[in-house]
C-alpha positions, 0 to 999 in steps of 0.5 A: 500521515503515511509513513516510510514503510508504505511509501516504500511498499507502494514504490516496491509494486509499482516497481515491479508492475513496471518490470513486467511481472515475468521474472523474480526481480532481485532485492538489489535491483530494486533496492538500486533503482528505488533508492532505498537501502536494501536492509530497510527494502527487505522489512517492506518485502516480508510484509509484502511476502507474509501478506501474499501480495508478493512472492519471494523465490530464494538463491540463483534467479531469485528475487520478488514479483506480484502474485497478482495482476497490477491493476488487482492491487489497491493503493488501500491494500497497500497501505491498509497491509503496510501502515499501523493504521489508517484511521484519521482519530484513534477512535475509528481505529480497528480493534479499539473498545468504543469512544464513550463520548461516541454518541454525544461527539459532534465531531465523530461523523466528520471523522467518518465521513473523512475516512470513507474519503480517504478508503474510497480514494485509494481504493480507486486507484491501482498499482497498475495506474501507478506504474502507467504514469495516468498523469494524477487523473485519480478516479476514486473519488467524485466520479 
């Protein structure tokens, strides 16, 4: 399940892909028209900043904008950055010590075949497709 916080994210860069890109858009702005409160939208901003998919500009005309073009941005990205794990059992998880019943497990290549899913349908779409509204028509998988 995708939690709060890259839901959020994804809200924030489609936001501000839609805002054009040419100008520091203030936390409130974005806090205002995304609905969500500013104490929480400033979490999902430090991320977004540590992680350089945004830059944040302090004081008079500041605010936040992506460092990239929208459609350079990955909904994977996103989420990958934002979210815990994305990993569908926690032995696929990255940085865990290989599941001991590995080779024996039947199910374990269904779990593998469904992550690949997952990754290869986010990786398919764009910030950019987001925030141009593309009507659901994802190409990332089955294309």
């Amino acid at each position: 399940m995708i939690s709060t916080k890259g839901r959020y994210a994804l809200r924030v860069m489609v936001d501000l892909a839609q805002q054009g890109g040419e100008r520091y858009v203030p936390l409130e702005e974005i806090a205002q028209r995304q609905g969500i409160s500013k104490k929480y939208l400033e979490i999902v901003l430090k991320t977004l900043v540590r992680e350089k998919l945004l830059k944040g500009l302090r004081g008079k005309g500041g605010g936040y904008r992506l460092t990239r073009e929208p459609g350079q941005y990955t909904v994977w990205e996103v989420l990958e950055l934002t979210e815990d794990s994305m990993a569908p059992v926690a032995c696929l998880r990255c940085g865990t010590e290989p599941c001991v019943r590995a080779d024996a497990c039947a199910t374990l290549p269904m779990w593998k075949q469904f992550d690949g899913i997952v990754r290869e349908f986010f990786s398919g779409i764009t910030v950019e497709a987001l925030a141009k509204g593309d009507g659901g028509q994802w190409t990332g998988i089955g294309s």
